[in-house]
PAVO-979251 format. One line per field, with one value per residue: chain; residue number from 1; residue in one letter; x, y, z of N, C-alpha, C in turn. Coordinates in Angstrom, 1 decimal, decimal comma. Example, Ala and Ser with C-alpha at 12.3 -4.5 7.8 and 13.67 -1.06 7.14 Angstrom:
BEGIN
chaine: A|A
num: 1|2
residu: A|S
n_xx: 13,2|12,8
n_yy: -5,7|-2,2
n_zz: 7,8|7,1
ca_xx: 12,3|13,7
ca_yy: -4,5|-1,1
ca_zz: 7,8|7,1
c_xx: 13,2|12,9
c_yy: -3,3|0,0
c_zz: 7,8|7,9
END
This chain:
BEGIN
chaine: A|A|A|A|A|A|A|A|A|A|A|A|A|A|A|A|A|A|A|A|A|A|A|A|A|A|A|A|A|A|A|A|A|A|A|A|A|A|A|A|A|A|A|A|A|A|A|A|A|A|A|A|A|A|A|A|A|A|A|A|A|A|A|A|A|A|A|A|A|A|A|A|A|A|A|A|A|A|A|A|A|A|A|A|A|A|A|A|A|A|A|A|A|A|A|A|A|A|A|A|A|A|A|A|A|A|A|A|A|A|A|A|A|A|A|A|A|A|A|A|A|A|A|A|A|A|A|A|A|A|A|A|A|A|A|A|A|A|A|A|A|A|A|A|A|A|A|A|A|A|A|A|A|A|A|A|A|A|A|A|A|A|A|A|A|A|A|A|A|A|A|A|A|A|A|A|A|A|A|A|A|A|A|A|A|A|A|A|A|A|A|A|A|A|A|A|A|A|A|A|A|A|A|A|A|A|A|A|A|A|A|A|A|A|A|A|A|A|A|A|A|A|A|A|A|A|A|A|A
num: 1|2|3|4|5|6|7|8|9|10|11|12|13|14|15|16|17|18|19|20|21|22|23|24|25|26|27|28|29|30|31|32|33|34|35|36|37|38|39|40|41|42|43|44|45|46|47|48|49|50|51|52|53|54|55|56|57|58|59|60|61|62|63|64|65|66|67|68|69|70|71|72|73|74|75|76|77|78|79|80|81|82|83|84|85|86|87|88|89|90|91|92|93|94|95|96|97|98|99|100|101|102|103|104|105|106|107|108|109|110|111|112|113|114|115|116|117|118|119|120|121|122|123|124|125|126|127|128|129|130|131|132|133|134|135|136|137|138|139|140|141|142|143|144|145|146|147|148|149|150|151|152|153|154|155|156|157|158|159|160|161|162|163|164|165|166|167|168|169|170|171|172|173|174|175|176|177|178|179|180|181|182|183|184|185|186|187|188|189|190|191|192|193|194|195|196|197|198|199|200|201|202|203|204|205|206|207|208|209|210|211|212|213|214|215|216|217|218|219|220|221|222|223|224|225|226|227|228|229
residu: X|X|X|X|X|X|X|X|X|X|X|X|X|X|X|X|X|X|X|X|X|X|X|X|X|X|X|X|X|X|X|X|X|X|X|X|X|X|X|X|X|X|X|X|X|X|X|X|X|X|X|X|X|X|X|X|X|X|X|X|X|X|X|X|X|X|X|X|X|X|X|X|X|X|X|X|X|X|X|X|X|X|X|X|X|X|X|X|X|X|X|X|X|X|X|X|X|X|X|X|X|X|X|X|X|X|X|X|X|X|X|X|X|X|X|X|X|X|X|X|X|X|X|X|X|X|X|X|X|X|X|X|X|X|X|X|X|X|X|X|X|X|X|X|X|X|X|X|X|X|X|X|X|X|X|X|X|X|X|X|X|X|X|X|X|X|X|X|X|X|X|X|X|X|X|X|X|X|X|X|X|X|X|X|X|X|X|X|X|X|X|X|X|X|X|X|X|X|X|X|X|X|X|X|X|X|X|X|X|X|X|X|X|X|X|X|X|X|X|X|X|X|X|X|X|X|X|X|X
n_xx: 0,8|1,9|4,2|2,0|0,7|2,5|3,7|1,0|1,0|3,1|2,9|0,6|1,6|3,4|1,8|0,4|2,7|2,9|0,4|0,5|1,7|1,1|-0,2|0,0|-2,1|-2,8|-1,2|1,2|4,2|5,8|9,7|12,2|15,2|15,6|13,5|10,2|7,2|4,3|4,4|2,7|3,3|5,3|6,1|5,2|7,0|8,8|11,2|12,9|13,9|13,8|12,0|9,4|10,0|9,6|6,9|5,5|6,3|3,9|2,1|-0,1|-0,6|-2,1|-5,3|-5,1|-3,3|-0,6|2,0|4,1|7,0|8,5|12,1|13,9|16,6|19,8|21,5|20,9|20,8|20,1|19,7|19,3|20,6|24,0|25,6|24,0|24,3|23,2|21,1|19,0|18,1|15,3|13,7|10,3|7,6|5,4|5,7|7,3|10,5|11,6|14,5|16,3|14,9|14,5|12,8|11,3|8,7|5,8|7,1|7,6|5,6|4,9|6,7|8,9|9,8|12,0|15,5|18,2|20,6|21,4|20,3|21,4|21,3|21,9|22,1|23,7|25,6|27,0|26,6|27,7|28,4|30,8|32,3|35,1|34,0|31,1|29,8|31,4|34,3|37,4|37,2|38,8|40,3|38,6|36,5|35,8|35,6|32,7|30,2|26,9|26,0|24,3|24,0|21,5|18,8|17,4|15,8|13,8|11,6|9,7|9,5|7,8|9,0|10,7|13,6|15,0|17,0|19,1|22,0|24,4|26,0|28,8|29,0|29,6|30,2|32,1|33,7|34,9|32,8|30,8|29,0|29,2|28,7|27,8|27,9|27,0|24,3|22,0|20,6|18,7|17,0|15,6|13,9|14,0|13,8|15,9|17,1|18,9|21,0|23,9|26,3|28,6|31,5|31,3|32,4|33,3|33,8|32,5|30,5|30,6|29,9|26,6|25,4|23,5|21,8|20,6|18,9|18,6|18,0|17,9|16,3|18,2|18,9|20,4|22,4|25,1|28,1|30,8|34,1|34,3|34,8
n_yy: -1,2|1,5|1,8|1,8|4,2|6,2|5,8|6,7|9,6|10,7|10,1|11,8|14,5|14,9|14,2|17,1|18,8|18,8|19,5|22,2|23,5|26,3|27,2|30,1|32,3|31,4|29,3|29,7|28,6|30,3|30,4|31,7|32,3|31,6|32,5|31,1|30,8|29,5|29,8|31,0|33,5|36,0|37,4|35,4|32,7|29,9|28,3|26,8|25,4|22,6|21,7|22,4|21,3|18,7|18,8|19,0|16,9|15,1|16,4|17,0|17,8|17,1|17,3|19,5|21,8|23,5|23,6|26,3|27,4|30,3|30,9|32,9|34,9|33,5|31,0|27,4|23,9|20,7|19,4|19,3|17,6|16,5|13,9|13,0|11,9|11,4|13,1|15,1|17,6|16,9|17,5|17,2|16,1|18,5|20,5|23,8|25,5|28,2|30,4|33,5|36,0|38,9|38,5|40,1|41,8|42,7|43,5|41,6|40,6|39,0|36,8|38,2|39,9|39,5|39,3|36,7|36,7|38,5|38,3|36,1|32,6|29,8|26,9|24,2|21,1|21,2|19,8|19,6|21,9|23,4|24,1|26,0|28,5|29,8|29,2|27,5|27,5|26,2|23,1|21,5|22,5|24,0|22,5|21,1|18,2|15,9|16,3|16,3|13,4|14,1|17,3|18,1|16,3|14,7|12,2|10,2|12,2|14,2|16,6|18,8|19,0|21,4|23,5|26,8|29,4|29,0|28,3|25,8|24,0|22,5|19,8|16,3|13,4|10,3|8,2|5,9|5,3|4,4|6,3|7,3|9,5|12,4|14,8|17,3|17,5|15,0|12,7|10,2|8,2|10,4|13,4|16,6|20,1|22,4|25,1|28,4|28,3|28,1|25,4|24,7|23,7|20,8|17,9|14,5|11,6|11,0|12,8|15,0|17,9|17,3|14,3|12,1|9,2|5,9|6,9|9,4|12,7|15,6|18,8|21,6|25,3|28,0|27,2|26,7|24,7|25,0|24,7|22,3|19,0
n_zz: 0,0|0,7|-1,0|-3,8|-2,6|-2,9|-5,4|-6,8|-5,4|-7,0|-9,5|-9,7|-9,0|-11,5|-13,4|-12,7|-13,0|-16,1|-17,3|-16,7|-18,2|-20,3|-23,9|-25,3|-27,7|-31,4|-30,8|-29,7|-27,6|-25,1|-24,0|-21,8|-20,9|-17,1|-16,2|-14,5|-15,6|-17,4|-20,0|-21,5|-22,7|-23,1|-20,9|-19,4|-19,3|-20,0|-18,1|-19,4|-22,4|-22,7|-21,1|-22,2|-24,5|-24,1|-23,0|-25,2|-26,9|-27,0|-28,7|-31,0|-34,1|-36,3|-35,3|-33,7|-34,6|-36,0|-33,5|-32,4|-30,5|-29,3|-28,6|-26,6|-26,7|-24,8|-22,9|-23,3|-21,7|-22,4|-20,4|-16,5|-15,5|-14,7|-15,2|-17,3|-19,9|-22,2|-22,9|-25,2|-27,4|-28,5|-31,8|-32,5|-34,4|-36,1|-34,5|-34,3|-33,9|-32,7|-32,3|-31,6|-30,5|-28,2|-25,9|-24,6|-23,0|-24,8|-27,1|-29,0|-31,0|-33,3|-35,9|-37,3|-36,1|-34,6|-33,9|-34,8|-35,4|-33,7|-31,4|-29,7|-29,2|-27,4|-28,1|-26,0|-25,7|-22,7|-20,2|-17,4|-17,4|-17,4|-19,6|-21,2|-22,9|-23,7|-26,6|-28,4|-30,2|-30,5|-30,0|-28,8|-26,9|-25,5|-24,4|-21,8|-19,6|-19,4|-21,9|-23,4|-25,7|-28,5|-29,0|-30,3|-31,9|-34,6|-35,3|-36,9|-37,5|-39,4|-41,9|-40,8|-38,7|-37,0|-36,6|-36,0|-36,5|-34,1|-32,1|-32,0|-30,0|-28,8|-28,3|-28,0|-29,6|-28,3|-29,1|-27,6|-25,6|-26,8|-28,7|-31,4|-33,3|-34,6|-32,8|-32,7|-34,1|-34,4|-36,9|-37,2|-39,6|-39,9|-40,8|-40,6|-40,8|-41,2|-40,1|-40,5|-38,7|-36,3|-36,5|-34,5|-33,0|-31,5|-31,2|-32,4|-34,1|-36,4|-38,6|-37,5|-36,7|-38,4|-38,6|-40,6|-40,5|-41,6|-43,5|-42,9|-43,8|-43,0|-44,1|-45,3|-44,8|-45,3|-43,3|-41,2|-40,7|-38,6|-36,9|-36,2|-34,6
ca_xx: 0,0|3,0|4,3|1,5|0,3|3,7|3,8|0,0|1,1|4,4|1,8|-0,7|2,4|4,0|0,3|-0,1|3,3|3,0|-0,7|0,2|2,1|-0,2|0,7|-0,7|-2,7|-2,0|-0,8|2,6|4,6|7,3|10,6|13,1|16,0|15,8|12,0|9,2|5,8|4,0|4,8|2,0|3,0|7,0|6,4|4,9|7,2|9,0|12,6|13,9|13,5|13,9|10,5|9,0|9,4|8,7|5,3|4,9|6,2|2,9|1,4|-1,3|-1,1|-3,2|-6,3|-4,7|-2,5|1,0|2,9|5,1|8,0|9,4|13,2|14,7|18,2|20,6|21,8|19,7|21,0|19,0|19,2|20,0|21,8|25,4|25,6|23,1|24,8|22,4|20,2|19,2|16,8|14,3|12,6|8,9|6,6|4,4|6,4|8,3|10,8|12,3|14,8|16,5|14,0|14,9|12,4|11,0|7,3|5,4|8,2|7,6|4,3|5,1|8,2|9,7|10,4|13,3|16,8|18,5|22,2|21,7|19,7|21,8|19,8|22,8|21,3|24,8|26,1|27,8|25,6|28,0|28,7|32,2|33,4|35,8|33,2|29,4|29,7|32,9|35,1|38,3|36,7|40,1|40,7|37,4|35,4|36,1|34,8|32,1|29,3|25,8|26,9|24,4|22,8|19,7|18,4|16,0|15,2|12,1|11,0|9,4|9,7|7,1|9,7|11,8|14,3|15,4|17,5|19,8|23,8|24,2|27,7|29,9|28,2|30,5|29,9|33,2|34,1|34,8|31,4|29,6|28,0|30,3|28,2|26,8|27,9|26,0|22,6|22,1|19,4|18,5|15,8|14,8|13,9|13,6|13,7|17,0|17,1|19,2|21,4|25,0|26,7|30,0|32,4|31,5|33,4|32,5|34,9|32,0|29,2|30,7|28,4|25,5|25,0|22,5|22,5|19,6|17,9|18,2|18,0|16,9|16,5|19,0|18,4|21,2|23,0|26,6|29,0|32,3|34,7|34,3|36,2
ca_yy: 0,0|2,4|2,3|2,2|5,4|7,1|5,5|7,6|10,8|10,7|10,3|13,2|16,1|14,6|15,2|18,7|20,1|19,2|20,2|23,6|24,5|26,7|27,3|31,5|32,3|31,4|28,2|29,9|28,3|31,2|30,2|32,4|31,6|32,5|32,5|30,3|30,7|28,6|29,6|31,8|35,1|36,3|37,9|34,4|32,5|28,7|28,3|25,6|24,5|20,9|21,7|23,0|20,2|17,4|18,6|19,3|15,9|14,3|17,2|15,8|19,0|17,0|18,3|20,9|22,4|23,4|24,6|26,9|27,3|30,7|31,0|34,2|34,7|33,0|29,5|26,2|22,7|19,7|18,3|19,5|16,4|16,6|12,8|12,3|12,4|10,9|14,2|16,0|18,3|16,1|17,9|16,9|16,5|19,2|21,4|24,4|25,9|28,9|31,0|34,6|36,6|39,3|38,1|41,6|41,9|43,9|44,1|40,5|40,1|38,4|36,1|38,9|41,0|38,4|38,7|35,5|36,7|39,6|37,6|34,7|31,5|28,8|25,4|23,5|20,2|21,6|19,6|19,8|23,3|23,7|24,6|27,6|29,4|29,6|29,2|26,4|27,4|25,7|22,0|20,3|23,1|24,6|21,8|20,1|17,2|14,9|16,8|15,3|13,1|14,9|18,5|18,3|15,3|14,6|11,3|9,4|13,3|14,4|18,0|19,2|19,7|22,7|24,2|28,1|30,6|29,0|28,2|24,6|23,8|21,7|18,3|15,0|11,7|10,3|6,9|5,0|5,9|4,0|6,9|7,4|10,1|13,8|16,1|18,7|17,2|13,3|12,6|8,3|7,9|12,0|14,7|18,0|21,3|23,4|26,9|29,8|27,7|27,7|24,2|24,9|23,6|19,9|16,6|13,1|10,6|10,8|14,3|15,9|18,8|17,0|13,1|11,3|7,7|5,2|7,5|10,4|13,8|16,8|20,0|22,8|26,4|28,8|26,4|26,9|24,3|25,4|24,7|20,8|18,6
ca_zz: 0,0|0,6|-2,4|-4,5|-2,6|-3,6|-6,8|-7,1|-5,4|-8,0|-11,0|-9,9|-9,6|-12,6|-14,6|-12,8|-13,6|-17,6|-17,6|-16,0|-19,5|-21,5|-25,1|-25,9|-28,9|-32,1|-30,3|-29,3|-26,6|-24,9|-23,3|-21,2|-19,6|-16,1|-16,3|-14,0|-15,9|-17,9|-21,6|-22,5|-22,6|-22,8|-19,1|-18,3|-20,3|-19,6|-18,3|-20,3|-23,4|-22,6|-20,5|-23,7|-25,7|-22,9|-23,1|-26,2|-27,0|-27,4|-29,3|-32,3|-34,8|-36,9|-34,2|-32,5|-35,5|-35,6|-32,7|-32,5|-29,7|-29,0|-27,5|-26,1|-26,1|-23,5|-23,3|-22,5|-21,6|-23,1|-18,9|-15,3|-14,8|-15,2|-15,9|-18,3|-21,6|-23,5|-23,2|-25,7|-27,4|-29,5|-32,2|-32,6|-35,6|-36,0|-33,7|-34,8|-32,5|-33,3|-31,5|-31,9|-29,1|-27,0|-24,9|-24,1|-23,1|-25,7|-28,4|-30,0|-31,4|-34,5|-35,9|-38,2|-34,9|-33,8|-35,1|-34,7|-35,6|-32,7|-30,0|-29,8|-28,7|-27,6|-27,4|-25,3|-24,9|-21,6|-18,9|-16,3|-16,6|-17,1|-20,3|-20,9|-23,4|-23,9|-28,2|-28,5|-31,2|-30,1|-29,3|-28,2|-25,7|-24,7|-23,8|-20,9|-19,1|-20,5|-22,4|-24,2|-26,8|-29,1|-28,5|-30,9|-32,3|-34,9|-35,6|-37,0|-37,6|-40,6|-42,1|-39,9|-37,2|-37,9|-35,7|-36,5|-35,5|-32,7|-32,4|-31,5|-29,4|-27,4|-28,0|-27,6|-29,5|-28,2|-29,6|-26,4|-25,2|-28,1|-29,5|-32,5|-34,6|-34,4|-31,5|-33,2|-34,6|-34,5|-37,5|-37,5|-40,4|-39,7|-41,9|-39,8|-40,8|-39,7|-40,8|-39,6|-37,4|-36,7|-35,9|-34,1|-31,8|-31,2|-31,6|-33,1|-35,1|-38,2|-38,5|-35,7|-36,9|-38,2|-38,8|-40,4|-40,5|-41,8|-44,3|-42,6|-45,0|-43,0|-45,3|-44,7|-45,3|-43,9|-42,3|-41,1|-39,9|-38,2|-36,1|-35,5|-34,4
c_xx: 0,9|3,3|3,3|1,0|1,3|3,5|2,6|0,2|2,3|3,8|1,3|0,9|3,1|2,9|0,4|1,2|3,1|1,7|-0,8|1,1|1,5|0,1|-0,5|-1,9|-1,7|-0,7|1,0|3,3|6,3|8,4|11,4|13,8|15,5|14,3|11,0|7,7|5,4|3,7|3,7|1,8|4,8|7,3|5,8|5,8|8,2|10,2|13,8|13,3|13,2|12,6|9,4|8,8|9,3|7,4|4,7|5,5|4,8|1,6|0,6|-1,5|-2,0|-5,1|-5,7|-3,6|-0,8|1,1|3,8|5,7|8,9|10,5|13,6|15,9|18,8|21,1|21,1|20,6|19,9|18,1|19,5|20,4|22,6|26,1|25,1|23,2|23,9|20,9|20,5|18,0|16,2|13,4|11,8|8,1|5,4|4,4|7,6|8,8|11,6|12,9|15,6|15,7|14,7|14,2|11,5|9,3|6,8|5,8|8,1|6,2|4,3|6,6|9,2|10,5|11,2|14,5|18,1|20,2|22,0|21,3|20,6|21,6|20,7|21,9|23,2|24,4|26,4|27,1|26,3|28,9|30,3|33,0|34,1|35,0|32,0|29,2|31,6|33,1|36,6|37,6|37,4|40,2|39,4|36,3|35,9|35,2|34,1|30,5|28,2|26,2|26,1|23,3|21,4|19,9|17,2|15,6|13,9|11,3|10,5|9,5|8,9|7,6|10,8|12,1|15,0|16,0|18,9|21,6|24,0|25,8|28,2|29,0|29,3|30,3|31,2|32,9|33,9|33,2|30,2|28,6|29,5|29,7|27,6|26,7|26,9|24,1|23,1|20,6|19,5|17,2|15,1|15,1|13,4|14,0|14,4|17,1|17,8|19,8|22,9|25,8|28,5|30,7|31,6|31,9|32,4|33,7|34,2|30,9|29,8|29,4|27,3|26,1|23,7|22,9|21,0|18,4|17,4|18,9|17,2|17,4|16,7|19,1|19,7|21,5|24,7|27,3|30,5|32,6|34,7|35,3|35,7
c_yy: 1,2|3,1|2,5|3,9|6,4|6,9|6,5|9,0|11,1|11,2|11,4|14,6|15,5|15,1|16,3|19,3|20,0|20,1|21,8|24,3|24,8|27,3|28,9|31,3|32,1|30,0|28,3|29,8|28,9|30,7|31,4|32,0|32,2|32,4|31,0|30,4|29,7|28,3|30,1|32,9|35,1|36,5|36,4|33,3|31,1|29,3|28,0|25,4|22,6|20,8|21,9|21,9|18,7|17,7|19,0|17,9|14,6|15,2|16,6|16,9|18,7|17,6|19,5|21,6|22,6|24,4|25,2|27,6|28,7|30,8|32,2|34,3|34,0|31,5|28,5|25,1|22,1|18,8|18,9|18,5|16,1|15,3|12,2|12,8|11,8|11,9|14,7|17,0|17,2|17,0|16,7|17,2|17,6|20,5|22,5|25,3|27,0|30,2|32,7|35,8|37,4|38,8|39,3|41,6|43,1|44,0|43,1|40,3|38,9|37,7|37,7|39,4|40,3|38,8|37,8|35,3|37,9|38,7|36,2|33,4|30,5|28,0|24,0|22,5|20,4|21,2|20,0|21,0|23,7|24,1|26,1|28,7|29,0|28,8|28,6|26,8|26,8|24,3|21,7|21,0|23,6|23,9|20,6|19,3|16,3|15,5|15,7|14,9|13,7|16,1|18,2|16,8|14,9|13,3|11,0|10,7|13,6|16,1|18,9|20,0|20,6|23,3|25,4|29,1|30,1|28,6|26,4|24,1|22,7|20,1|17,2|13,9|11,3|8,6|5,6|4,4|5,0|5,1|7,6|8,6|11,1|14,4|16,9|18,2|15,7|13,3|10,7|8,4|9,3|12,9|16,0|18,9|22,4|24,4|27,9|29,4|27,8|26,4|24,5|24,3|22,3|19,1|15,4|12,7|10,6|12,0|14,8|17,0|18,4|15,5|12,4|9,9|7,1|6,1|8,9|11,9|14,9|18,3|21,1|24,0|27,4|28,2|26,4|26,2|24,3|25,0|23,7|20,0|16,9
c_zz: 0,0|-0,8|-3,4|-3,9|-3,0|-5,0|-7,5|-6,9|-6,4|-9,3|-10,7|-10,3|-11,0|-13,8|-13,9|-13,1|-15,3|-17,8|-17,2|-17,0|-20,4|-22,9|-25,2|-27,0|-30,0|-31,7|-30,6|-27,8|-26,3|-24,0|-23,5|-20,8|-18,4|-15,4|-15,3|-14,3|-16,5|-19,3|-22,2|-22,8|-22,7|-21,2|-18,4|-18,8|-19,0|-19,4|-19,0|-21,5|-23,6|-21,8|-21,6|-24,7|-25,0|-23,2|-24,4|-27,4|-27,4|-28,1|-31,0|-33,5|-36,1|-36,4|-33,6|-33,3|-35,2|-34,2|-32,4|-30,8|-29,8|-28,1|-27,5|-26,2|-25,1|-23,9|-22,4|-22,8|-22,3|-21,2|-17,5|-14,7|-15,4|-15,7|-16,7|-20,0|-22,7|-23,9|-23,8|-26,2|-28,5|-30,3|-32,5|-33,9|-35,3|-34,9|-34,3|-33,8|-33,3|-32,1|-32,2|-31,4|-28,6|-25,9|-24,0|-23,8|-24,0|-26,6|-29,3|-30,1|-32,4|-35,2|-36,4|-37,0|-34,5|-34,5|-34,0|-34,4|-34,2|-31,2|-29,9|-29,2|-28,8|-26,9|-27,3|-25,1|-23,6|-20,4|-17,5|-16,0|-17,0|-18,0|-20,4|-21,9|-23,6|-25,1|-28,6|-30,2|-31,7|-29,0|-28,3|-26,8|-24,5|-24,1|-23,0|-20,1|-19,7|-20,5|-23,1|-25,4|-28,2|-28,8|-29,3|-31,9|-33,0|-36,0|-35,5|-36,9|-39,0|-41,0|-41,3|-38,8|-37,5|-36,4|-36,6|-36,0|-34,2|-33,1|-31,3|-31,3|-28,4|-27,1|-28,0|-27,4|-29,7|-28,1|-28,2|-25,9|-25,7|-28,7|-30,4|-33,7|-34,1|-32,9|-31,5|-33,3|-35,2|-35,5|-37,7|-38,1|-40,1|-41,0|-41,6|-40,9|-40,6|-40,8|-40,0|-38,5|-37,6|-35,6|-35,6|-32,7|-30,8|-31,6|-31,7|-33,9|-36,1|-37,8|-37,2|-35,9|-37,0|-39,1|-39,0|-41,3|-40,8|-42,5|-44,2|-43,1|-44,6|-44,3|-44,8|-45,3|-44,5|-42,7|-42,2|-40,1|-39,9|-37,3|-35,2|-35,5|-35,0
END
């Protein structure tokens, strides 16, 4: 009886914190760094992105249309656990995530008002915090410790899911490890959407920048990979 009453009170806050993320009008869901609301408004706006697309993880945009995912400036991990390298960000079908935000209450109504090269929107490998720069352009030296082996990930996705705007760094598929492919962006049988992204300053023995393996051919728009290792 114990446990199943834990095992019950575990389940109920686990359903009330996803159900307490409200996606705006115009079925727009806001992230902030820094930020404790519940994603419908910039002044009410999510912390994390990796909270953002947890619940928007089982999103049906065949009924409930596309969603769309604003990010603010700043930098977001994929995990708050410094051992858990196999986190990462998962784009989602029918989810479009798009960063380059000030984040300003009032001043973003509409996508155009974003600029993407000014607001800079790092989505880090760096779970445990430690490397010597935010935007890794010197892998060998600047990234120390043991990072996610890949930041963004978009397998078994269909074009539907589009990521825009952000700078994607410091990921680490390091051989030993068994993950052998895509620091940057791991695509397995995926076909996302990447637009307006720059891929820099992660390691891998094959795609350090971007890997796709078993069919996988996402479609690249203003995409820039540097400074991999």
């Amino acid at each position: 009886m114990k446990t199943f009453f834990l095992g019950t009170v575990m389940l109920i806050f686990v359903v009330s914190f996803l159900s307490a993320q409200t996606q705006g009008s115009g079925n727009i869901l806001y992230v902030k760094a820094g930020s404790n609301g519940n994603g419908s408004s910039w002044s009410n706006a999510l912390g994390e992105l990796s909270e953002a697309l947890s619940w928007a993880s089982s999103w049906d945009p065949a009924n409930e249309g596309m969603l769309r995912i604003w990010v603010a400036k700043g930098r977001y991990l994929p995990t708050s656990n410094p051992s858990d390298r196999q986190a990462t960000f998962q784009l989602v079908n029918g989810v479009q995530v798009y960063g380059g935000f000030s984040g300003e209450a009032g001043t973003e109504g509409d996508i155009s008002m974003r600029d993407w090269e000014k607001n800079i929107t790092i989505l880090s490998g760096d779970i445990d915090r430690n490397d010597k720069a935010d935007v890794i352009t010197d892998p060998a030296v600047e990234i120390v410790g043991k990072n996610s082996y890949a930041v963004v990930t978009g397998s078994q996705t269909s074009p539907t899911a589009v990521l825009d705007g952000f700078t994607i760094t410091a990921g680490t598929a390091d051989e030993k490890n068994g993950m052998t492919c895509g620091g940057g962006v791991y695509n397995s049988n995926g076909k996302p959407t990447l637009r307006n992204l720059v891929i820099t300053g992660n390691i891998s023995p094959e795609g350090d920048g971007i890997c796709n393996i078993n069919g996988g051919s996402p479609k690249l728009t203003n995409v820039k990979v540097i400074h991999n290792q």
